[in-house]
N, C-alpha and C positions, 0 to 999 in steps of 0.2 A: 682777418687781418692779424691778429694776435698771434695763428699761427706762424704765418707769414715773418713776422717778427720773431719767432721763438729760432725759426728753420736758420736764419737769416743770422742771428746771436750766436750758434751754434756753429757756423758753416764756418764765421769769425774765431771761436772761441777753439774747435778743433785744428785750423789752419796758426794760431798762438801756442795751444798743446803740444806742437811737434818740436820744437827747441825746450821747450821748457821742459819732456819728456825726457829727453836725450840727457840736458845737463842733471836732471834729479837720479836718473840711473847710473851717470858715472858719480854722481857726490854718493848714490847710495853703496856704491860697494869699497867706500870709507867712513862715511857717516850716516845709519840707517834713520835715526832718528833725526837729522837736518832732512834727510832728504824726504819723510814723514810728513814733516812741516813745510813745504815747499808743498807736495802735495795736498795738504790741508789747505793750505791759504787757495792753490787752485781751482779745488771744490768748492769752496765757500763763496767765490767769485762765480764760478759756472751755478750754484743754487740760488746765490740772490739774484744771478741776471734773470736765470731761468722762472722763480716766483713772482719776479718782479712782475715780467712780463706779461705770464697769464694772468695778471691782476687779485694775486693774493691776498687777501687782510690777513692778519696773525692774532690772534690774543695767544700771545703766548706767558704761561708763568712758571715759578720754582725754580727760576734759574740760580736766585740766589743760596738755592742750596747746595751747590756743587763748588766745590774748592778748587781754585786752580791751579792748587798746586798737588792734588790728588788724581788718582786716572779711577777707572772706575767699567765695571759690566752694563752697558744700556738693554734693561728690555723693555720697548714697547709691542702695544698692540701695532694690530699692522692693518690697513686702509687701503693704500693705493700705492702707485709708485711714486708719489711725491712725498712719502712718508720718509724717504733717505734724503732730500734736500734737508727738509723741515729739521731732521737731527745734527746733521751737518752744521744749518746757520745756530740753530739753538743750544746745540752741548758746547760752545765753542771752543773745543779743541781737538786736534787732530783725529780720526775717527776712522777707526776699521769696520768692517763688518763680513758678517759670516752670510755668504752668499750663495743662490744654488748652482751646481756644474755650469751651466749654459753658458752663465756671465763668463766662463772662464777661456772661450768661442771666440768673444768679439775682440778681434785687434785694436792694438790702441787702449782700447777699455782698459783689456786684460793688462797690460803691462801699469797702466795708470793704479789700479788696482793692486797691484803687486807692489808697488813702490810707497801704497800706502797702509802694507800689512795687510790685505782682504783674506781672507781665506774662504775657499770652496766648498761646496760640502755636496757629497756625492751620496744621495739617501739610500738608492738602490743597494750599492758597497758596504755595507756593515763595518768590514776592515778600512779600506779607504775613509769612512766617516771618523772612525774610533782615532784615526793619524790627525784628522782634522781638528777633533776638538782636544788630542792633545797637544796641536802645535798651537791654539788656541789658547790654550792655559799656560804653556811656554813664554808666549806674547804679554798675556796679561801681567804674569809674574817679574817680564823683563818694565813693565809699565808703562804698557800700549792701553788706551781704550778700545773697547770694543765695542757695536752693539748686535743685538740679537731680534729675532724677530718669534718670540717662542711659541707661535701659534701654529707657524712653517708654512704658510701661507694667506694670501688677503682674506678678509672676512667678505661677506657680499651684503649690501642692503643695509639693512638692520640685525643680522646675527653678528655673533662676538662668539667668537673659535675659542674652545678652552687651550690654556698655556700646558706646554709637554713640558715634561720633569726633565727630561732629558738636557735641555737647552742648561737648564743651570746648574749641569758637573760643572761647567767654566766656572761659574764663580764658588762651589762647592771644595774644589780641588784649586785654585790657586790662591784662594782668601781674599779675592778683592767685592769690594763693597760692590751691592745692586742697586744703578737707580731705576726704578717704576717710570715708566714713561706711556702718558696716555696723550694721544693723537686722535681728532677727530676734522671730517673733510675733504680731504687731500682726495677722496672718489668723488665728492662733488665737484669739482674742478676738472677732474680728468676723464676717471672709470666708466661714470655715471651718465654722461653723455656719449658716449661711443668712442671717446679716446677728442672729440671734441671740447676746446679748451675752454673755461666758464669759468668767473672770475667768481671768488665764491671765502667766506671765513674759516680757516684750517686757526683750531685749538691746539695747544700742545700746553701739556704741564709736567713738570718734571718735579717727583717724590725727592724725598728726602733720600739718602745711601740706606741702604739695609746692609748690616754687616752680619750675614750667615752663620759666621763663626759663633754668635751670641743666641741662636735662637737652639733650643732643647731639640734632640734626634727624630723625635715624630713631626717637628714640625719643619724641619729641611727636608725631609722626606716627601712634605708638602706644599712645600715653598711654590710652587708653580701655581697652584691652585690659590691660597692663599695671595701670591702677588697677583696673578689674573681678575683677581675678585676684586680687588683694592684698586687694580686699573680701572677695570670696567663701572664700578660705581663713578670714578670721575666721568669716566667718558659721558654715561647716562646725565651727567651735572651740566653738562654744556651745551652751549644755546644751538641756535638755528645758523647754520652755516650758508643762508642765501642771504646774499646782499640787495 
């Protein structure tokens, strides 16, 4: 039934997507940042329907650490694919992310995506990558949010993927602050059953900003490790996600 309801939310919410696309792309090639925020509020309505629906609880916390009037580098661990609703409703503000080629395939999506800042990232392309997280850092500095997923892909079961160094030139090279972002769940609900829907408790807490600029040269060097270690103790912190 749940699913039934999810297909059924969707079927409505991509048939509303298609004006609302149209008008965000022509305000976007005068105001990139209105047209940012149009697509923000959209997301944020297709994640609460879509959470709703499959019967999510949240404990979510640390939101109160994030300024609203600051933008900022998100990295969490990464879970499932409800991992990008969950930062969506919780960072609450406009929100890119760096995504792998494929997403960049689907119509609709793709341009949805594009109108909200996403950029692509092609692993295979060494060159093509190197374009990516500079136009990344481009972004940040104009004072987009981003987030990242520095593991580069879901973890499975019970392992925790260590974080690549690499993920955080963005915040190394444009000076904007990291928040830590630990997520747990989001595969019990989806993965975990076979892509069958289970209503189930998704944690999210969100750190304090780390501002890079202030930490000594051996330790930016290891920032990844470091911030992955500081996730994943929270993560280990959090209770039992069946309801």
């Amino acid at each position: 039934m749940r699913r039934i309801l999810i297909l059924l939310f969707f079927f409505f919410s991509f048939t509303l997507s298609l004006p609302l696309l149209i008008i965000g792309m022509l305000i976007g090639k005068f105001n990139r940042k209105l047209a940012m925020s149009i697509a923000g509020y959209y997301t944020r309505y297709l994640a609460w329907g879509l959470m709703s629906l499959a019967g999510v609880h949240f404990v979510a916390t640390g939101m109160e650490h994030l300024d609203p009037k600051d933008h900022y580098l998100f990295a969490s661990n990464h879970r499932g694919l409800l991992d990008t609703p969950t930062l969506v409703l919780y960072a609450n503000k406009p929100l890119s992310f760096v995504s792998k080629k494929e997403m960049a395939k689907v119509p609709i999506l793709k341009q949805w995506m594009d109108m909200f800042g996403c950029l692509f990232l092609d692993r295979e392309d060494s060159r093509s990558a190197v374009k990516t997280i500079l136009k990344g850092i481009e972004n940040l500095k104009s004072g987009d949010n981003l987030a990242i997923y520095p593991q580069g892909t879901r973890s499975r079961l019970d392992e925790f993927l260590p974080f690549k160094q690499g993920s955080f030139k963005l915040a190394l090279k444009s000076g904007v602050k990291v928040v830590p972002v630990a997520i747990k769940g989001t595969d019990v609900v989806l993965e975990n059953n076979g892509f069958n829907v289970k209503p189930a408790k998704v944690y999210v807490h969100f750190f304090e900003p780390i501002d890079l600029d202030t930490w000594d040269e051996d330790s930016k060097k290891h920032c990844a490790t470091i911030i992955g270690d500081q996730i994943k103790a929270k993560y280990q912190q959090f209770g039992d996600c069946t309801l």
